[in-house]
N, C-alpha and C positions, 0 to 999 in steps of 0.2 A: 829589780824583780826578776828572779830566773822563773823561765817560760819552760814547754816542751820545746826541742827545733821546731816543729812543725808551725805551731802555732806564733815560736819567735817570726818565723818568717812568712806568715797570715799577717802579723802586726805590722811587720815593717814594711809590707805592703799595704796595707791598707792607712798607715800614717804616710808613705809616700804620694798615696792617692789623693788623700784628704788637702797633703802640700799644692798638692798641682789646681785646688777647686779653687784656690784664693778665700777671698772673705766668703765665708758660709753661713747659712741659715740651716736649722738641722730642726727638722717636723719632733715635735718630743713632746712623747704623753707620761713616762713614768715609767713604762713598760722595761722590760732587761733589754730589749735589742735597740731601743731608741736611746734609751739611760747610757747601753755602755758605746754606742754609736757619739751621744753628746760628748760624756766624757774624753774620746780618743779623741775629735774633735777640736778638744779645750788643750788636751795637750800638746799638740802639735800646733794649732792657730792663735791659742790665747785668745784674745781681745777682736780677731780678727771673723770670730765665729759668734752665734748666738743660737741659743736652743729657743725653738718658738711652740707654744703651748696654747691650747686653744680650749678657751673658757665655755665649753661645748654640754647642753642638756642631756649630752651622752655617755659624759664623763665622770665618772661617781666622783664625789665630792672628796673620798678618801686618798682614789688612783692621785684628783687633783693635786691634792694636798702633799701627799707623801714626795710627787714630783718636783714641787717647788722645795718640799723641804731638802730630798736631795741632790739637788742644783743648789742648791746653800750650802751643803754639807762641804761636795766640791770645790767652789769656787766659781760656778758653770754660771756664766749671765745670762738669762733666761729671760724673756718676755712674754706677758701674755696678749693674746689677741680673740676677738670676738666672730665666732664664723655664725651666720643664718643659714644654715642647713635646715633648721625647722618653717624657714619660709619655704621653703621648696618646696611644690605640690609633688614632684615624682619624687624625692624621699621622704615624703610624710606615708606616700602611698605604699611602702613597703615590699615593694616587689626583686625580682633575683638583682637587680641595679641598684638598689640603695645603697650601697658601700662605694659604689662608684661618682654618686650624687653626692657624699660628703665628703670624699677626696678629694672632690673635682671642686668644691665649694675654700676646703684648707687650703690646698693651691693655689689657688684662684686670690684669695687674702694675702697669704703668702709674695703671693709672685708680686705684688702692688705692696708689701713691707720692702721686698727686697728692692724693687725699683728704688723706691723713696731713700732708700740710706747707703745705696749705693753698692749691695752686696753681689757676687758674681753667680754661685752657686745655692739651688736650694738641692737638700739631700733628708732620706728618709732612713730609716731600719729596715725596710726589709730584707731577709736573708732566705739561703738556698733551702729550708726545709716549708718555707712558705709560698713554695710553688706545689707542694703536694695537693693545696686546698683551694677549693672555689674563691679567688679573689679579686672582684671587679674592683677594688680602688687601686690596685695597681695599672688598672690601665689607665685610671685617669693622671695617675704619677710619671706615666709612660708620655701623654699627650699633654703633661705638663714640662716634658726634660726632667725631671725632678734625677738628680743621682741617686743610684743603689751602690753606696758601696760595699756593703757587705756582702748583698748577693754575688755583684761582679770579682769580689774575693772567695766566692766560694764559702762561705761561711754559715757553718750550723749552729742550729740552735742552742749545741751542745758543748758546741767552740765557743759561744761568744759567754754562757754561764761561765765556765773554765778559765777561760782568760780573765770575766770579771772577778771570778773567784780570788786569784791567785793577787788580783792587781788591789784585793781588801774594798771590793764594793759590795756595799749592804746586800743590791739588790740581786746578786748572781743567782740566788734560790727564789726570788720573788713568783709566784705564780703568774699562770699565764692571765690576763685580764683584757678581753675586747671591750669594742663599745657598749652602752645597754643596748642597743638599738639590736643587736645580733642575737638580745633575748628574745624578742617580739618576733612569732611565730611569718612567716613570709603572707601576706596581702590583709594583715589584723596593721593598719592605720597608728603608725608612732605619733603617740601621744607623752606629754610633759607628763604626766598622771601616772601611766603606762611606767614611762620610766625613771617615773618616782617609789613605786611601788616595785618594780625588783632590786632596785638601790635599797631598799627599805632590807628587802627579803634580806638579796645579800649578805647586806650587814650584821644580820642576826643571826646570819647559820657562822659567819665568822664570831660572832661578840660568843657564840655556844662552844670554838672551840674549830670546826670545821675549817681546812685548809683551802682544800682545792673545791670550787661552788661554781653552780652554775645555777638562775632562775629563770628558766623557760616559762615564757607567758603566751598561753593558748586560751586568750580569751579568763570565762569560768571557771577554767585546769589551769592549776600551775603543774609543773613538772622539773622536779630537785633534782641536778643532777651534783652526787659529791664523788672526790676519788675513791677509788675502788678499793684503796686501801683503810677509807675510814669509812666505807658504809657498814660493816657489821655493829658500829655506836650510834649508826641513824637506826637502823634499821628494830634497835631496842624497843620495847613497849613502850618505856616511859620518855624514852625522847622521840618514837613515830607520833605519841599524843601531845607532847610541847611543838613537834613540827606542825600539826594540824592546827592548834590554837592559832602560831603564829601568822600561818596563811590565810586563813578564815578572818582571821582580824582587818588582815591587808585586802578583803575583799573577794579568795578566790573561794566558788561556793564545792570545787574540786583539790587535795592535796594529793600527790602523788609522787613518788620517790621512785626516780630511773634506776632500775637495776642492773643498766650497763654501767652506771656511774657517768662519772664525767669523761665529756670527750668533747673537743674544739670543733667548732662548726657541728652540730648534731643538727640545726635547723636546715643546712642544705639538701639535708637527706628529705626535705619536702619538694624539694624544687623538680622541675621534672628535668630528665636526663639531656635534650637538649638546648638544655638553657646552661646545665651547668658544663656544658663543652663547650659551649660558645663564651662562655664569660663575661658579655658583650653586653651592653645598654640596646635598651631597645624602648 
């Protein structure tokens, strides 16, 4: 595979790095930065690594699915495991911590896989463009050891598409895709219900055509957000009144379509400003 220089030698640092972890465990939901994180992973460790995926009420059943299929496609041996993050009263309760209550819970499962089978390293995706945003599971990744090696490679989000690109993996274009739970508006109580119904949504603004989705659930109001390049097809008559059928069916008695479109994290903009500089569980 020819590389840029640059990015030849991002890889060959970040497969020396991976060398030096021994057997690894690698947190993997489907995502581009965890996918092409498993994959480098599998090339350099073979048998010596395993992608761990966690059969979570947060994780749409499609993200699931596609994950496991491309851990098949590669060769990636992949495990699933079962986290209770929905036992947890402080991330049921929805507040600026919840993303750190179910980091703290994968790890937590994780660290008790890795003891059990003897593995030395567990390691995540995060990368350098995902410190621009409010994100408490990295601290629980912090206070778990967990490796970053992509971040400590320096690595964007726009290097690691590129590299997948070139290296022929499906998902280097795949959209960005959080938990549901980061749909459910901050102190509205996650629910299986909750977030069965923007899984629902979801799926139908994609089965319509629409790429880049987001369903924000404020209660009564849903709030659409699609990219900014395909709202002038939402924003039609006859698909803003198929938009409205299909939310009202899902239950919302509000349908509403963000005119900024879609944008990653839009729900931190409710949090108040020092909550989101501290970052911190509380």
């Amino acid at each position: 595979m020819a590389f840029s220089a640059e990015l030849e030698t991002k890889r060959a640092l970040l497969e020396g790095k991976l060398r030096g972890y021994g057997r690894t465990l690698v947190a993997y939901s489907g995502g581009v930065d965890s996918a092409f994180l498993a994959w480098c992973a599998y090339q350099v460790l073979g048998g010596e690594m395993l992608a761990v995926i966690a059969d979570s009420a947060s994780l749409a059943r499609s993200q699931f699915d596609d994950a496991l299929a491309f851990a098949r496609e590669q060769g990636i041996p992949v495990e699933i495991i079962h986290t209770a993050e929905m036992d947890r009263p402080e991330y049921l309760r929805n507040d600026g911590a919840r993303c750190f209550h179910c980091k703290d819970e994968l790890f937590t499962v994780m660290e008790s896989l890795r003891a059990a089978r003897g593995f030395r390293t567990i390691a995540y995706g995060v990368n350098l463009d995902d410190q621009g945003d409010f994100r408490p599971g990295q601290k629980a990744a912090a206070e778990h050891q967990v490796a970053a090696p992509l971040l400590e490679g320096g690595w964007t989000k726009q290097e690691i598409r590129e590299l997948a690109r070139e290296a022929g993996l499906r998902i280097w274009n795949k959209p960005a895709s959080a938990c549901l739970s980061s749909r459910i508006e901050y102190g509205r109580v996650v629910t299986r219900e909750a977030l069965s119904v923007v899984e629902q949504g979801e799926d139908a603004l994609r089965a319509l055509g629409f790429r880049q989705v987001r369903v924000r659930h404020h209660g009564e109001i849903v709030r659409i957000e699609i990219a900014k390049e395909e709202l002038p097809r939402a924003l039609d008559a006859a698909m803003a009144a198929e938009l409205a059928r299909i939310f009202k069916d899902l239950g919302f008695k509000f349908v509403t379509l963000d005119l900024e479109g879609f944008r990653s994290g839009s729900m931190n903009a409710l949090l108040p400003v020092g909550e989101l500089g501290r970052g911190s569980v509380r």
